[in-house]
N, C-alpha and C positions, 0 to 999 in steps of 0.2 A: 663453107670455109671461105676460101676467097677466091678473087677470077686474078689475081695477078702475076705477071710475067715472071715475079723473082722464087726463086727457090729459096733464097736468105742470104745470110752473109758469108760472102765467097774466101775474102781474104785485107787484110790490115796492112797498109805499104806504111812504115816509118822511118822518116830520117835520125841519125846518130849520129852524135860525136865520140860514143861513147860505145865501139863497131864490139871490143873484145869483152867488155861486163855486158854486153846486150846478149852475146854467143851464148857465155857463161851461164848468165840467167834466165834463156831461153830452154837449154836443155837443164839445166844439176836444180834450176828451182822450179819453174813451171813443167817441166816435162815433155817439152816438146825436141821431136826427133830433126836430129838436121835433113833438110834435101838437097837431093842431088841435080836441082832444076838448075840449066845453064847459067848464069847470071855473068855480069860484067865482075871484073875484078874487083875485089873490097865490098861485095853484096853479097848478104847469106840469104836463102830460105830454108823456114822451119813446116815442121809435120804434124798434123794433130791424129792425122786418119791416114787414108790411103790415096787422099789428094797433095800436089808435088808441092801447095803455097798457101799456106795458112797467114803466117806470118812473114813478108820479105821486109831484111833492113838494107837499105842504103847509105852509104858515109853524106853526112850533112847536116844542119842543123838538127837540132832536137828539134822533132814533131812529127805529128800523124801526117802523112802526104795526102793520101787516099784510102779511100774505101772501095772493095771494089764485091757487089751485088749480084749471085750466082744465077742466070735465065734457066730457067726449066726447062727449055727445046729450042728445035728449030720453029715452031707453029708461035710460042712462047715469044723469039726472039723479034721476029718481023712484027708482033704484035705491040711489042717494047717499042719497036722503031715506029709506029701509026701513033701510036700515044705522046710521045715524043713531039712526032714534026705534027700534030693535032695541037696541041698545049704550048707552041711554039719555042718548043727547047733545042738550043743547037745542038748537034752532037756530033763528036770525030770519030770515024770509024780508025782506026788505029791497025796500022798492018806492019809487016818487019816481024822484028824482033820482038816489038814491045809485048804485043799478046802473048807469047812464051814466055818472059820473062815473067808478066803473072799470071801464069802457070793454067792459061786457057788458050784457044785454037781463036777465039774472036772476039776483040773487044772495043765497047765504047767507051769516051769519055763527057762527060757532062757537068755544067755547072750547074748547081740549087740557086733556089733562090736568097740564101744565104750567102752564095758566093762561094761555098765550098767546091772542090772537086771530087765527083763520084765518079765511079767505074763500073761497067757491066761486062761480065765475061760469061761465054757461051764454048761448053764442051771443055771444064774443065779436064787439066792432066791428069792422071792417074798414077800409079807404080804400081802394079799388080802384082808383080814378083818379087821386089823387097817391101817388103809387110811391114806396116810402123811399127815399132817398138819403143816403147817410150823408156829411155836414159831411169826414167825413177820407178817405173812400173806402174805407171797411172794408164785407164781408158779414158778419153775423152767421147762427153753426146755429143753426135757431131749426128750422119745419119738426115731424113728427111729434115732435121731442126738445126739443119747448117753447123758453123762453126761457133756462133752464140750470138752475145748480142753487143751495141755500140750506143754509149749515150753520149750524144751531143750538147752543147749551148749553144743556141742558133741566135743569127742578129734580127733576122725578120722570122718571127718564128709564126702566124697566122699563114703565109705565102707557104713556107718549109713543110707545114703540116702538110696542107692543103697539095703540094707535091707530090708528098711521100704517099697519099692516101686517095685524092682525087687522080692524078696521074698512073701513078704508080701500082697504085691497086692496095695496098699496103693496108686490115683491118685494126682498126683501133679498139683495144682490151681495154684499156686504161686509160683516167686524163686525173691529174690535180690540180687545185686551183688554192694554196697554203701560202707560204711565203715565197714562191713560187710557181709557173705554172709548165705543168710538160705535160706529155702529151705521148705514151707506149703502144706501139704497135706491132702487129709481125705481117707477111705473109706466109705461115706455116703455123705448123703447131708449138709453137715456142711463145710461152706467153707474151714476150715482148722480143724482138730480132732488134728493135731503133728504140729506143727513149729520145725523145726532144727536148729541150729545156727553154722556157723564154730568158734568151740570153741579153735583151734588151737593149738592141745595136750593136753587138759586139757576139762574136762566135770565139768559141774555145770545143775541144775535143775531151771528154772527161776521162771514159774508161771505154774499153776494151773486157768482155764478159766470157771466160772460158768454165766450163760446167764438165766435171767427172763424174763416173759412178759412182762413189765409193765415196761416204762422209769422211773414213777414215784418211783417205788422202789428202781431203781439205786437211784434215789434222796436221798433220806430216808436213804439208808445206807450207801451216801455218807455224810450225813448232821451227823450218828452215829459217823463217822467216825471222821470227822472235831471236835466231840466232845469231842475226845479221848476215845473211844471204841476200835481205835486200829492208828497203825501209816500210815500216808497216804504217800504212793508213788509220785502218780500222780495226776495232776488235771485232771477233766472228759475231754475227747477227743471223736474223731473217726478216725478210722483206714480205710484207704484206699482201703486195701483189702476186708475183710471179712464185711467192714462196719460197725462192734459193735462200740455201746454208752459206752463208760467205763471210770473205773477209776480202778486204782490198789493201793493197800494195802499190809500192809508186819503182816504174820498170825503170831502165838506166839512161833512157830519156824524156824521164818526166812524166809520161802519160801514167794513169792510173791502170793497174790488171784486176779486176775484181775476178774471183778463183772458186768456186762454189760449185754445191751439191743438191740434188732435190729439186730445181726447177720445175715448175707447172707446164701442164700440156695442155691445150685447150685443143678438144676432140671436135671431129666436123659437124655434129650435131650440137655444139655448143656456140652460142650467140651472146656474148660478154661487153659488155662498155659499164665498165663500175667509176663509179668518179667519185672522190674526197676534196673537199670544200668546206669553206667555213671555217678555218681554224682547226679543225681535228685530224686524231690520226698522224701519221708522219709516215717515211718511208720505212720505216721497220716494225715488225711487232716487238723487235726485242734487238740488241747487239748496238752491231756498226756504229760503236761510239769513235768517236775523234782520237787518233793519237796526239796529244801535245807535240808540238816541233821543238 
């Protein structure tokens, strides 16, 4: 499998203008349960499992703040930190409040080479005694394959690989090279935890990837959807790759939710880099057509 420090993706900090359809649509469409993690006033966080911070919004512009990347231990963490100040990445250790607030005991912050900012947090929070429950009666995979996964557009996107994967530790499943070029990885068993994208000088945040058990509940919050619960992206498909059941939506700050079922595992005795090139193929075997606007 891999030798890298991360467990997967820890949790999604996004700014809002838009604080009381984002509450709304967090639990009555996607499912997720409110938590009870401190935050500053006008800040919510949501629930997928039994960790306190999947999802935190903050009042402020629309957009993704950060990402923030869950370490597997303490032996894990110091090892983050050698790879780091090796690869000459600054990094702030963050103390206070701020580690609480997403919803871990210790956290770093980092920029890519993109310029983005990323987050590592160590020993996240838990709730052991109020047990999630999800508002719609959805389970979320969450579990050694984290919270899901995050595709990016990156501006330097050769440096950004080479971060996530030479630094970082991060095994690469997948690359295409179509009318586009990205670049899917995980550390875990989750076919892909990062998708990259060559964003060609310029970075954009695309989607945010939540995966249930149960195909029937994609159904259900696709049929919310179609009802106007929220605006529908795409029609249901399946993806090539990683194999998820999905369909994607646009949240009430703009980012995309892609909401799927069926995802691939890739077991530790499995050794994957498939690549699509040339012209062929595309991201679906079938679906995720375009909604007209």
């Amino acid at each position: 499998m891999t030798d890298s420090p991360i467990a997967g993706l820890g949790y999604v900090v996004v700014g809002t203008q838009h604080m009381d359809e984002w509450c709304d649509y967090a639990t009555n469409v996607l499912g997720l349960m409110p938590s009870k993690l401190p935050l500053p006033d006008g800040s919510y966080a949501f629930r997928m499992d039994d960790r306190m911070a999947r999802i935190i919004l903050h009042p402020g512009n629309d957009a993704v703040i950060t990402v923030g990347w869950e370490v597997r231990g303490r032996p894990q963490w110091y090892d983050l930190l050698a790879r780091l100040n090796k690869a000459g990445v600054e990094a702030d250790h963050l103390v206070g409040d701020e580690p609480k607030q997403r919803g871990v005991n210790e956290l770093l912050r980092v920029t890519d080479p993109s310029g983005d900012m990323i987050e590592f947090g160590f020993q996240p929070l838990s709730d052991a005694i109020d047990r999630f429950v999800s508002p719609t009666g959805v389970h979320f995979v969450t579990g050694d394959q984290a919270m899901g996964h995050v595709t990016r557009a990156v501006a330097n996107y050769p440096e950004t690989v080479e971060f996530y994967t030479e630094v970082l530790g991060f095994s690469v499943r997948d690359t295409i090279d179509l009318a586009l070029r990205a670049t899917f990885m995980s550390p875990n068993p989750r076919q892909h935890s990062l998708a990259l994208v060559d964003g060609h000088g310029e970075s954009r945040f695309h989607h945010v990837m939540m995966e249930v058990d149960s195909i029937d509940d994609v159904g259900r919050c696709f049929d919310r959807v179609q009802d106007g619960a929220a605006k529908l992206r795409t029609t249901i498909g399946r993806h090539f790759n990683d194999l998820m059941i999905s369909f994607y939506m646009e949240s009430p700050s703009g980012m995309e939710i892609e909401y799927g079922y069926g995802g691939r595992r890739i077991n530790e005795d499995e050794s994957i880099v498939e690549t699509t090139e040339g012209g062929v193929g595309g991201p679906s075997l079938w679906g995720h057509r375009n909604i007209s606007v």
